[in-house]
C-alpha positions in Angstrom: 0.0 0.0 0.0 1.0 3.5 -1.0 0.8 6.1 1.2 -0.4 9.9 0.3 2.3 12.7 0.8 -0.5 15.4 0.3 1.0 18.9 0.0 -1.9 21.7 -0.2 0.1 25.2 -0.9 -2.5 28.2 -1.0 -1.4 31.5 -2.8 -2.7 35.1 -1.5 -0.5 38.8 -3.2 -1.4 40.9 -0.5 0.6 43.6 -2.8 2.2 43.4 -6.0 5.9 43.0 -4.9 5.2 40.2 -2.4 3.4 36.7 -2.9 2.4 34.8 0.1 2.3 30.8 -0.1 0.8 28.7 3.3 2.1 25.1 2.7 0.9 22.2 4.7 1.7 18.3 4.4 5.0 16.7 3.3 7.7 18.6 1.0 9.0 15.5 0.0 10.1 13.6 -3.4 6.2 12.8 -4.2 4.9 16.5 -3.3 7.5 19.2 -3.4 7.3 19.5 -7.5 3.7 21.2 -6.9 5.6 23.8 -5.0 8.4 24.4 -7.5 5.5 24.2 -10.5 3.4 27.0 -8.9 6.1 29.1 -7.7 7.6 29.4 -10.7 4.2 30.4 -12.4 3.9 33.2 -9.5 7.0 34.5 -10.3 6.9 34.6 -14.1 3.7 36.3 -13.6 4.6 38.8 -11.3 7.3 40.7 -12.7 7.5 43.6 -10.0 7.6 40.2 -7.3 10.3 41.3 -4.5 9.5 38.5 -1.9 8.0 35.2 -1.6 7.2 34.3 2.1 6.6 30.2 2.8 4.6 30.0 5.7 6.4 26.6 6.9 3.8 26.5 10.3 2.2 23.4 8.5 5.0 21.8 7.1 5.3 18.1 8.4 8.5 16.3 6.9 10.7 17.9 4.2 13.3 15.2 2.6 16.0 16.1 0.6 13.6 16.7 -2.8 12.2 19.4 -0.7 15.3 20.9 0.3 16.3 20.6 -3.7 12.9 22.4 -4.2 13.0 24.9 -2.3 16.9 25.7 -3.4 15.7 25.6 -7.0 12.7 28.4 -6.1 15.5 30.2 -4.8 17.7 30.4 -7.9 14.5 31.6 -9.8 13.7 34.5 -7.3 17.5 35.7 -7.3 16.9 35.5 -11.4 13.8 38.1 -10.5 16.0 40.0 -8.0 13.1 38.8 -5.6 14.1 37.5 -2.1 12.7 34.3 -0.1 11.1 34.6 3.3 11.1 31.0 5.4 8.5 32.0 8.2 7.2 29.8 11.0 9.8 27.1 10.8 9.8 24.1 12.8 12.3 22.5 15.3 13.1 19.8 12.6 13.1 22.0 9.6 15.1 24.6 10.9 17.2 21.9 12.5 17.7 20.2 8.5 19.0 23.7 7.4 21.2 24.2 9.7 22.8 20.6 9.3 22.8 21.3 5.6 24.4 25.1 5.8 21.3 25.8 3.5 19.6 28.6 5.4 21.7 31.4 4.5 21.4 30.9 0.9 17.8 30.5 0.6 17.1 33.6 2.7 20.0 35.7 2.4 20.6 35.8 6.2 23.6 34.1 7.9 23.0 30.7 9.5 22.5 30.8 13.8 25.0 29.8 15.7 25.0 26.9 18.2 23.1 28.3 20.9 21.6 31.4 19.3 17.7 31.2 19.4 15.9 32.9 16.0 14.5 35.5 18.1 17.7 37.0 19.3 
């Protein structure tokens, strides 16, 4: 038996230089091409796009297809000169960042060191 990696990602502009996604489910080799397919259309079709935020609150598991995902989204907003906003991360996600040195480069904002919380 197969089981569903479900990943729902719902759009909203609130203006015209910053798209808004809210994923939830798995970022994971069966899902995360949704994601990269739709962001990509967002930012084609926004050409005055600045910033994409990912509101990761209802991310569950993100594998390394995710990770690849989300670093390919990347290279397409610095093509746009747009930026990438990571809100609401997880323990675990924020955790698989930091192991893979990836944060900085997907958000443009050095990495936290061992023992420095996100809100300092």
């Amino acid at each position: 038996m197969t089981t569903s990696h479900r990943l729902t990602c719902t759009w909203t502009a609130p203006d015209e230089h910053t798209c808004q996604v809210v994923v939830e489910g798995e970022l994971t080799y069966d899902s995360a091409d949704e994601l990269l397919r739709s962001s990509v259309r967002h930012i084609q079709d926004r050409p005055a796009l600045r910033e994409l935020r990912v509101d990761c609150a209802g991310l569950g598991v993100c594998d390394s297809w995710g990770l690849a995902v989300l670093l390919q989204i990347r290279r397409h907003l610095l093509a746009a000169n747009a930026g990438l906003s990571l809100d609401n991360r997880s323990r675990a996600f924020e955790r698989l960042l930091d192991i893979t040195g990836t944060l900085g480069f997907l958000t443009g904002t050095p990495p936290l060191t061992r023992g420095q919380s996100q809100d300092s």
